[in-house]
MIZADO-159745 format. One record per atom (N, C-alpha, C): residue in one letter; x negated, y, z. Coordinates in steps of 0.05 Angstrom, whole numbers, plus 5000, padded with zeros to 4 digits. Layout:
N
[a [X Y Z]]
...
END
This chain:
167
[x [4675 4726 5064]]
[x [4685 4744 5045]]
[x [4709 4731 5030]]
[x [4709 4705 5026]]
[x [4729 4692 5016]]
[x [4754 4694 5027]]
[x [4758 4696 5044]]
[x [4783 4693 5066]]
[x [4794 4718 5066]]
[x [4779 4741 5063]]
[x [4776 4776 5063]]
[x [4796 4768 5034]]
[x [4784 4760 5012]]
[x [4787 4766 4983]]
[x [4818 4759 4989]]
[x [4819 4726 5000]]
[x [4851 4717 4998]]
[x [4870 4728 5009]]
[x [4866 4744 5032]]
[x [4888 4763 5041]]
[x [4892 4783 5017]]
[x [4875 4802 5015]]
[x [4880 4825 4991]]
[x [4894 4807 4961]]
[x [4892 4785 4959]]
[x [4882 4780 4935]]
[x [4930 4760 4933]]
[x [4938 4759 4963]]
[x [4960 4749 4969]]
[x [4978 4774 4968]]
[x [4959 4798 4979]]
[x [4981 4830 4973]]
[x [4979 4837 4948]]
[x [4961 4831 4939]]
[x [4965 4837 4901]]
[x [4983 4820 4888]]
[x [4991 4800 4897]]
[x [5008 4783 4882]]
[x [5035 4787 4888]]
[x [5044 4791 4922]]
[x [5068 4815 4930]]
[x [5073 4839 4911]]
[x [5057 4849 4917]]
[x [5055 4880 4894]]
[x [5059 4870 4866]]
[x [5050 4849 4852]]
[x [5057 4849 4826]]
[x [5085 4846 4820]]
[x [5091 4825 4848]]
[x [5119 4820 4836]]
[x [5143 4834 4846]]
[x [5138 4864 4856]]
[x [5154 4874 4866]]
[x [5158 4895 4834]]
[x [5133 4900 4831]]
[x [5129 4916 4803]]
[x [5146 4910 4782]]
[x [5145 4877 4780]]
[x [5155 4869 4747]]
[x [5190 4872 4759]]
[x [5199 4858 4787]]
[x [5228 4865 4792]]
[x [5236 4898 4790]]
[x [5219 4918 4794]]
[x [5232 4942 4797]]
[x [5223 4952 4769]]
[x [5208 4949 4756]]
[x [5202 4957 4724]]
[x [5234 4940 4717]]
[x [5236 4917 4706]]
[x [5259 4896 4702]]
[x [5288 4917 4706]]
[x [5287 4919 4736]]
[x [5315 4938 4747]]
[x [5309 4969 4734]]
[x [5287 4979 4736]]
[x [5289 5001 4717]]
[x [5291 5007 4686]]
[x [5285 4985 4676]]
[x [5295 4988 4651]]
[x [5325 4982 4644]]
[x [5342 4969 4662]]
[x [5368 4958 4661]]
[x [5381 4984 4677]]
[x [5371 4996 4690]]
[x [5389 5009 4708]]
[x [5365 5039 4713]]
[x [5366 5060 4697]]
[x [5355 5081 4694]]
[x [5353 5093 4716]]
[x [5378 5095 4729]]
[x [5375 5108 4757]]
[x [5365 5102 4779]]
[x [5365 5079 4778]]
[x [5360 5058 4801]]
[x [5331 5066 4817]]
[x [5307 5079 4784]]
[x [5284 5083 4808]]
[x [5280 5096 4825]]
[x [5299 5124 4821]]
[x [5304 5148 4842]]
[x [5311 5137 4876]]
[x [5317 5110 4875]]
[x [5329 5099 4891]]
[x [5302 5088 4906]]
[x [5289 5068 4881]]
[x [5269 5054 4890]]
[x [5236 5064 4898]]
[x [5241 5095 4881]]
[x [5219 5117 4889]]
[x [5222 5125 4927]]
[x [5237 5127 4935]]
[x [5253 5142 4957]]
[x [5250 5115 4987]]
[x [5255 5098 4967]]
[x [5254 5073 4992]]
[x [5219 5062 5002]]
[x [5208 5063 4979]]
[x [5177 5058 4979]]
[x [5165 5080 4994]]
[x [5170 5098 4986]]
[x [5168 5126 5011]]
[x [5168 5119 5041]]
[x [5195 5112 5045]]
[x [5209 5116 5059]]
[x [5198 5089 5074]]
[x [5190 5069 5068]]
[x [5181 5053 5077]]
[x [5149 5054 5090]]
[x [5134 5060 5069]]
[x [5106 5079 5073]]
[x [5104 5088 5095]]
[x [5115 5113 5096]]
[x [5119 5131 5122]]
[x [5134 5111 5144]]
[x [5146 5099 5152]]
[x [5157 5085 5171]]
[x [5130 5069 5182]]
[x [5115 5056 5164]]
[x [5095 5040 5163]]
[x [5070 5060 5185]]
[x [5070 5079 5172]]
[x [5050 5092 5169]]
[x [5050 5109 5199]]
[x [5076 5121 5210]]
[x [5077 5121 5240]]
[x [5089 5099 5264]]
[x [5089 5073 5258]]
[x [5095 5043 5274]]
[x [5067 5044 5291]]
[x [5067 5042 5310]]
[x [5054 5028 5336]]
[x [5038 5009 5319]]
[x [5054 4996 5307]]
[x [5034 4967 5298]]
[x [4999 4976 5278]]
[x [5017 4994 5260]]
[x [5001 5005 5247]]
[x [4969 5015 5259]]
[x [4983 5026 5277]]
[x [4950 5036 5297]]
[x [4936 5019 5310]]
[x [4956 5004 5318]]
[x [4936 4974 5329]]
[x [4923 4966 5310]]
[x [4929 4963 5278]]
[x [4916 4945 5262]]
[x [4895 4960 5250]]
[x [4902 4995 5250]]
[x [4887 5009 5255]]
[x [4860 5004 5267]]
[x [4859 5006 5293]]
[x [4840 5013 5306]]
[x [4818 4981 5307]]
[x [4827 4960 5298]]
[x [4824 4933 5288]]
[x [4799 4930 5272]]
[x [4810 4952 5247]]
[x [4795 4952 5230]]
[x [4776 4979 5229]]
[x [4774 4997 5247]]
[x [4755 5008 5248]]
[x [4732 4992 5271]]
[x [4746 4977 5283]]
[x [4724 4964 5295]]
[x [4730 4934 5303]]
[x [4727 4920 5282]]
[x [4735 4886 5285]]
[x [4716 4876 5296]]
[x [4691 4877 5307]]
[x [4680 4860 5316]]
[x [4681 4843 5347]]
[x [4697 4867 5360]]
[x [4708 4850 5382]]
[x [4735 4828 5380]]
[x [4741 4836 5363]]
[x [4762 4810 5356]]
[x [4749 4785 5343]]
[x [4733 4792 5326]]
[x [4711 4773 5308]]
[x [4700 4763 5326]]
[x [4686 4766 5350]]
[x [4673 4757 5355]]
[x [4673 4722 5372]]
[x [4698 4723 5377]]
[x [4715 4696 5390]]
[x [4714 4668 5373]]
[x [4705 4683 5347]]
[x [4702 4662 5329]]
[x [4677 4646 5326]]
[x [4653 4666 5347]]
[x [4626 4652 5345]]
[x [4628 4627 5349]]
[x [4639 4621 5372]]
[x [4633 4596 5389]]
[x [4653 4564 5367]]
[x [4661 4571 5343]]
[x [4671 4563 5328]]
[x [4656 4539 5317]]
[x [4649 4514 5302]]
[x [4629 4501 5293]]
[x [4645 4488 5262]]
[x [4672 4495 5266]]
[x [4687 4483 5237]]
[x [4671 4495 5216]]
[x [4669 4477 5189]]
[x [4654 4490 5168]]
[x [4670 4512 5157]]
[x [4697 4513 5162]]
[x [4716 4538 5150]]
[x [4715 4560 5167]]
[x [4695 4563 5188]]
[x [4696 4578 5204]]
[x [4702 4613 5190]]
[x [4677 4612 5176]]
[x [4671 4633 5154]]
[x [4689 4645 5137]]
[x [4713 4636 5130]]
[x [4728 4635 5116]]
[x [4757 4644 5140]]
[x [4754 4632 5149]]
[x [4781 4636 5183]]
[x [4771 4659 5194]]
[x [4752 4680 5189]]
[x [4737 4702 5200]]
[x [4749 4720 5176]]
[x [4741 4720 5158]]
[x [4746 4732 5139]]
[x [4783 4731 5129]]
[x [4787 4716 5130]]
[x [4826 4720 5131]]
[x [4844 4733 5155]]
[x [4819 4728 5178]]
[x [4836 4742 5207]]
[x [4831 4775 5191]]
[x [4810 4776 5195]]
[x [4801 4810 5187]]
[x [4816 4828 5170]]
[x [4815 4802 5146]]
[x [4837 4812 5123]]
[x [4862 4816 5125]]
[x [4873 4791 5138]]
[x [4905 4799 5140]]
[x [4905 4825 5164]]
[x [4891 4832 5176]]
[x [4895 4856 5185]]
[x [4890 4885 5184]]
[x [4868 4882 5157]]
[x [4868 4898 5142]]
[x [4893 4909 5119]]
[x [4907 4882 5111]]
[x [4927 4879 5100]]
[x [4946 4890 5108]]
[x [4956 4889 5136]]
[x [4971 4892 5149]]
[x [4973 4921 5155]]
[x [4942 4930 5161]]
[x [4942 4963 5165]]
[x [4945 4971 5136]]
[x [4942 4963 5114]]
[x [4940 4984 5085]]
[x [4960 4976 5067]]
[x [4982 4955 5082]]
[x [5009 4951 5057]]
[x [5023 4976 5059]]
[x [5022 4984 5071]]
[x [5044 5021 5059]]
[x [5035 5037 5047]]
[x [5008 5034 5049]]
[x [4985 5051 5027]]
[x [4981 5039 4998]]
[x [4998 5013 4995]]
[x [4992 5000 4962]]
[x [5014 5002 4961]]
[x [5039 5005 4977]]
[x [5064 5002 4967]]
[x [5082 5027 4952]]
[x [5062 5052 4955]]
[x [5069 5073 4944]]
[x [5062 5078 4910]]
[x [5031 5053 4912]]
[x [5023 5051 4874]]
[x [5058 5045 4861]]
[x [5077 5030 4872]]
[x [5097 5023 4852]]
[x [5110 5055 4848]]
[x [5125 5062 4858]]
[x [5126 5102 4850]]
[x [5108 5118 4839]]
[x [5083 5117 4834]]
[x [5062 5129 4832]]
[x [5044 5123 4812]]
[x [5052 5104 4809]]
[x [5049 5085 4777]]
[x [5014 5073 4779]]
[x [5025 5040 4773]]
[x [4993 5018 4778]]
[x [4974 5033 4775]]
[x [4973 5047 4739]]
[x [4951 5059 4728]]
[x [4934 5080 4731]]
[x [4954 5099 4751]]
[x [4955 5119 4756]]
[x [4926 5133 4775]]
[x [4903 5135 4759]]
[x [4878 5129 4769]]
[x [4883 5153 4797]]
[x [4887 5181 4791]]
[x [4891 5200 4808]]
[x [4902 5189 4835]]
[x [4923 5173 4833]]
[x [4940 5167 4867]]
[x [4929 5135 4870]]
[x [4903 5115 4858]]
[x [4892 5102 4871]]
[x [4872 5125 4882]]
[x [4854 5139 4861]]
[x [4835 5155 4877]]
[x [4840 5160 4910]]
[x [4868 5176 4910]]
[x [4874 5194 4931]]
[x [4884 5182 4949]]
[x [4888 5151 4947]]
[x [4907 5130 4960]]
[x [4865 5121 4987]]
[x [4848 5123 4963]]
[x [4823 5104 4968]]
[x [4805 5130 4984]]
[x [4817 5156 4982]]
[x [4801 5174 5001]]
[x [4820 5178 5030]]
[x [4845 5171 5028]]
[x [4861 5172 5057]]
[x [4852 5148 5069]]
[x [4848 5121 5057]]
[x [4847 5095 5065]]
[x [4809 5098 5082]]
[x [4784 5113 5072]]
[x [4768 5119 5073]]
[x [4770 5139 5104]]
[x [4780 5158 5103]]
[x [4786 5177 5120]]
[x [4802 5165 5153]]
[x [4821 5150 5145]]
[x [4840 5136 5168]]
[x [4820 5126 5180]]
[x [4794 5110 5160]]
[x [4782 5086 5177]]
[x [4757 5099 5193]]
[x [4741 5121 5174]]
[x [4716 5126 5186]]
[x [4723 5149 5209]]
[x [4751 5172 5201]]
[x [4740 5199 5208]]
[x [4751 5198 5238]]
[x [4743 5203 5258]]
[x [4748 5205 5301]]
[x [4778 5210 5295]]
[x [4788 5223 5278]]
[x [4812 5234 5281]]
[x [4833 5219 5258]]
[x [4826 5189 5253]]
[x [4840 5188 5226]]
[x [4869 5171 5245]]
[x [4871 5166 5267]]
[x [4898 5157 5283]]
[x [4919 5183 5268]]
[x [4915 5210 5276]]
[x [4920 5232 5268]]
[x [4927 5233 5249]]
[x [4909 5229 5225]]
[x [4917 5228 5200]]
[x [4927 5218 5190]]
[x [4931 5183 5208]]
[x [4942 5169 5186]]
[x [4976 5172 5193]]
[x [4979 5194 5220]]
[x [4998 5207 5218]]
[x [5017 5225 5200]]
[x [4998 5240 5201]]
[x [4998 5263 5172]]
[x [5008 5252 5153]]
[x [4994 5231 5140]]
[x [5003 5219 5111]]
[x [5028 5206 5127]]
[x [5037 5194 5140]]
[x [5066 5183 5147]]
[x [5086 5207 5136]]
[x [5075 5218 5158]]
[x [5106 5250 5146]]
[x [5107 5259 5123]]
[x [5084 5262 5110]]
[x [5079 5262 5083]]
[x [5100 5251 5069]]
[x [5091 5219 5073]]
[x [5105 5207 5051]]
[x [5141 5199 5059]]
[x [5144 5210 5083]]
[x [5173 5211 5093]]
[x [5187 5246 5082]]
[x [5165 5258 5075]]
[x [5178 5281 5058]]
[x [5174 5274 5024]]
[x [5165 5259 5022]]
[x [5161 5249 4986]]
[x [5191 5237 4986]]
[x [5197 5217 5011]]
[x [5219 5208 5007]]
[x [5252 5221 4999]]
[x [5248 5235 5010]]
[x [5265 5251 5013]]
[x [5269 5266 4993]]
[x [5245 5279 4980]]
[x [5246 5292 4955]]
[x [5252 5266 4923]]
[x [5237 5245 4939]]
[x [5246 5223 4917]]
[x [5273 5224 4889]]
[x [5288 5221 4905]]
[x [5319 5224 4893]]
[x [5323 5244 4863]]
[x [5308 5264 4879]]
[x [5318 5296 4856]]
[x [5296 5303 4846]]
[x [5264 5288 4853]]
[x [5247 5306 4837]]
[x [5229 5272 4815]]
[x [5247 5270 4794]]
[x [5231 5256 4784]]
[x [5203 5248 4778]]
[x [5198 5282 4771]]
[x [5171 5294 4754]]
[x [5154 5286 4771]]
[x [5153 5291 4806]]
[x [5130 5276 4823]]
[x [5116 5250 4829]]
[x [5133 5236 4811]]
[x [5134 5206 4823]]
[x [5151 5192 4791]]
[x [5117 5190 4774]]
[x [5126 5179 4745]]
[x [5129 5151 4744]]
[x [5114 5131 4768]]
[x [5108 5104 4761]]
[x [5146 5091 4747]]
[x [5163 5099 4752]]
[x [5191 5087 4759]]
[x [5205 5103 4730]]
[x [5186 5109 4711]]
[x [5210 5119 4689]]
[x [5224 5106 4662]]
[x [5246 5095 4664]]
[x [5258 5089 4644]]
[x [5235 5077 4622]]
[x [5220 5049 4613]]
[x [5205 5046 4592]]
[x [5214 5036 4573]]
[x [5240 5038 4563]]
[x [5253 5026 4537]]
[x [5240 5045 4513]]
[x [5260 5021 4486]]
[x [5245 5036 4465]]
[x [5252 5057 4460]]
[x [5235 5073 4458]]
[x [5244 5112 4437]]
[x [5253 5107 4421]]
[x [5267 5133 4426]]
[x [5291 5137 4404]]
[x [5277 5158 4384]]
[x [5249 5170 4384]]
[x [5245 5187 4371]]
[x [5238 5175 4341]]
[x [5235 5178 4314]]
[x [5226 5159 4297]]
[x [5202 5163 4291]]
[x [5184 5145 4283]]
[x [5163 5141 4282]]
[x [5147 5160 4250]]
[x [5135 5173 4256]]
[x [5119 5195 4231]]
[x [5096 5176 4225]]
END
């Protein structure tokens, strides 16, 4: 489980620091997130219909034939080299699925929810190759809409101080 934790635990640290640079550029440059909403999309969806994706896909709905090469292993880190293979390919299948929290905003309990029932769905349901189609085009039509529809996609808005005065 350790090796599991350090992959996820290496995309959380990616993801933070993509956050503090595009928060950083969006407070300096207001427009800029329309830009950076659109590309995260746009990346997502690219992600999300790649060849690779389904391989890592189908990996993680059923790793144990890949795991299993590791029996004959006797290193004491064995346990740990099991758990980082798994992970980084878990990682590998669900970075376009965390990379949309920066548009969508960290906090934003609703689009982890709905992020953690597609991620749920891709892995268990016969048809989630399919789906995890679906959400590709999806989020290659978010992209697209990115640019002009602010209101959809709050994580990226301007957080300087208000101008309103304080009552």
């Amino acid at each position: 489980m350790g090796g599991y934790l350090i992959a996820w635990t290496a995309l959380g640290l990616v993801v933070y620091g993509i956050l503090t640079v595009t928060g950083n550029l969006v407070d300096s440059h207001p427009d800029a997130g329309r830009w950076i909403r659109a590309g995260a999309f746009l990346l997502a969806g690219l992600h999300q219909l790649s060849p690779l994706k389904n391989v890592r896909l189908r990996h993680c709905r059923s790793p144990m034939g890949q795991l299993v090469r590791y029996a004959g292993y006797r290193s004491h880190a064995r346990d740990l080299r099991v758990g980082a293979h798994h992970g980084l390919y878990c990682v590998g299948c669900r970075w376009g699925l965390m990379i949309v929290l920066v548009p969508l905003g960290t906090m934003n309990i609703a689009a982890m929810a709905g992020l953690a029932v597609v991620i749920f769905i891709e892995k268990l349901w016969r048809l989630g190759p399919v789906f995890s189609t679906a959400v590709g085009v999806v989020f290659l039509v978010l992209a697209a809409l990115a640019p002009f529809q602010s209101w959809l996609l709050p994580g990226l808005e301007h957080s300087g101080p208000s101008t309103r005065p304080m009552t």
